[in-house]
C-alpha positions as CSV (number, residue, x, y, z in Angstrom):
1,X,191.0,142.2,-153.2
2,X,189.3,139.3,-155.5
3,X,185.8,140.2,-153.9
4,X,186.4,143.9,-155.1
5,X,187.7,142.8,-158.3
6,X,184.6,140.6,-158.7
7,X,182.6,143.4,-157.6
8,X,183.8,145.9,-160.0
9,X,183.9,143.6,-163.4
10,X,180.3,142.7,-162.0
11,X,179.1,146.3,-163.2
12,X,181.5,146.7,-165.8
13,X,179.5,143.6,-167.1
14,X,176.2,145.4,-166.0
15,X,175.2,143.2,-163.7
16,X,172.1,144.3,-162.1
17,X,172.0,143.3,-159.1
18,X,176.1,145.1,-158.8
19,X,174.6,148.3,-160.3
20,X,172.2,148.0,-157.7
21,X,174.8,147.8,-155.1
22,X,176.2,150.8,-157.0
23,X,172.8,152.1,-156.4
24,X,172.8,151.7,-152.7
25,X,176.8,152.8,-152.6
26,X,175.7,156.2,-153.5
27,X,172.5,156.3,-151.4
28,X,174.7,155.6,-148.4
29,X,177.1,158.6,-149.9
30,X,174.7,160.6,-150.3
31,X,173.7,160.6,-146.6
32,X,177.3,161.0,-145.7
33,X,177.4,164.1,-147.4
34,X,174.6,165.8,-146.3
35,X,176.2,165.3,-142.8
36,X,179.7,166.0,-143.5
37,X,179.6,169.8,-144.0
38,X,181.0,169.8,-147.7
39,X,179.5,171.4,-150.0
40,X,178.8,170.5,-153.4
41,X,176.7,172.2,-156.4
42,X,175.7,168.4,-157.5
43,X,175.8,165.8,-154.5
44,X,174.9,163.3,-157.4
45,X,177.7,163.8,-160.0
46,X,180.3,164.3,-157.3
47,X,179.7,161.0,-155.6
48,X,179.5,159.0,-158.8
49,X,182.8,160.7,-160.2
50,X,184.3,159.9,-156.5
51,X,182.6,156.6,-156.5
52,X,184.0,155.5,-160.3
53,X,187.4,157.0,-159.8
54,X,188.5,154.6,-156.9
55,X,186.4,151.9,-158.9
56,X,189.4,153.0,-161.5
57,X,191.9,151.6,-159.1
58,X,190.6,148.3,-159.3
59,X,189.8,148.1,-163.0
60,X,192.7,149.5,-164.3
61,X,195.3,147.3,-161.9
62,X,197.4,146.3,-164.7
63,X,198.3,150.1,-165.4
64,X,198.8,151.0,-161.8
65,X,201.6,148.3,-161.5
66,X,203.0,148.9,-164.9
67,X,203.4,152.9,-163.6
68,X,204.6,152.0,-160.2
69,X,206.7,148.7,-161.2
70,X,204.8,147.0,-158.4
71,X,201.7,144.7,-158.5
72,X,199.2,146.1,-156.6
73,X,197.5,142.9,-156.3
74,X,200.4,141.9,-153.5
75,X,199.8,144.1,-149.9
76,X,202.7,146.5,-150.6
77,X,201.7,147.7,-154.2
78,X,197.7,147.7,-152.8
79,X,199.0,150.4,-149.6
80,X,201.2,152.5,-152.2
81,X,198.0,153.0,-154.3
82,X,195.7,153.6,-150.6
83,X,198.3,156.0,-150.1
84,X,198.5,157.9,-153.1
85,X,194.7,158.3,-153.1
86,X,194.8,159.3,-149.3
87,X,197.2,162.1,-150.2
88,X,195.3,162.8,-153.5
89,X,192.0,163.2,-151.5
90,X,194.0,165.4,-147.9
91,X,194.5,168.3,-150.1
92,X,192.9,170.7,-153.0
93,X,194.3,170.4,-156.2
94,X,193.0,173.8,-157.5
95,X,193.4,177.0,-156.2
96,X,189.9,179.1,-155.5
97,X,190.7,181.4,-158.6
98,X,191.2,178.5,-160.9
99,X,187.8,176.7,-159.6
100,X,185.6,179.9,-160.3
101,X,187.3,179.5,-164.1
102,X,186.5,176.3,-164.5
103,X,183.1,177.0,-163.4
104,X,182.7,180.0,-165.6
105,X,184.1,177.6,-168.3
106,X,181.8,175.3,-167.7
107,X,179.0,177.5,-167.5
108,X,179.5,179.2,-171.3
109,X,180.0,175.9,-172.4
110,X,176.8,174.3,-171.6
111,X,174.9,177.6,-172.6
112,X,176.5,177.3,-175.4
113,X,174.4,175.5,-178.8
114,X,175.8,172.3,-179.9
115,X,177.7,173.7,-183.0
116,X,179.2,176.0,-181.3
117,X,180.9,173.3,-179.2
118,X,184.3,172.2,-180.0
């Protein structure tokens, strides 16, 4: 877990040579997903939101064993975090209706002119 830790604080500080790993990182994702049969409206945005949200888990460790009364730096914490985020990513969390809202949302919004936006 210290190399990932390293890895992550490396882009926080903006290394370039970790945002270039970061680079490749989603290159490689990228490929997955054309092969995986999920489809996306922007490959890009959803594997950098994927990609940042387990990054999360590393840089926000201090929270996660606060919230779970557990240091996830020690094996046991580390697999109840894995496993949250295994069971997080087995299932939807919205329902079909609710994602055609949120798109619809989404869609007025950006069409929208900046003063109308909230």
């Amino acid at each position: 877990m210290r190399l990932q830790q390293y890895a992550i604080q490396s882009v926080m500080d903006g290394s370039p040579n970790a945002l270039a790993t970061f680079d490749r990182a989603l290159a490689y994702g990228e490929y997955w997903l054309e092969h995986s049969g999920i489809e996306v409206s922007d490959p890009r945005a959803y594997l950098a939101v994927i990609a940042v949200m387990k990054m999360s888990m590393f840089a926000m460790r201090d929270l996660l064993s606060h919230a779970l009364g557990q240091d996830v730096g020690e094996p046991a914490g580390w697999a109840r975090v894995i496993s949250a985020s295994i069971e997080i990513f087995s299932q939807p969390l919205v329902t079909p209706d609710l994602l055609e809202q949120a798109r619809k949302a989404l869609a007025e919004f950006t069409a929208s002119t900046p003063e109308e936006q909230p």
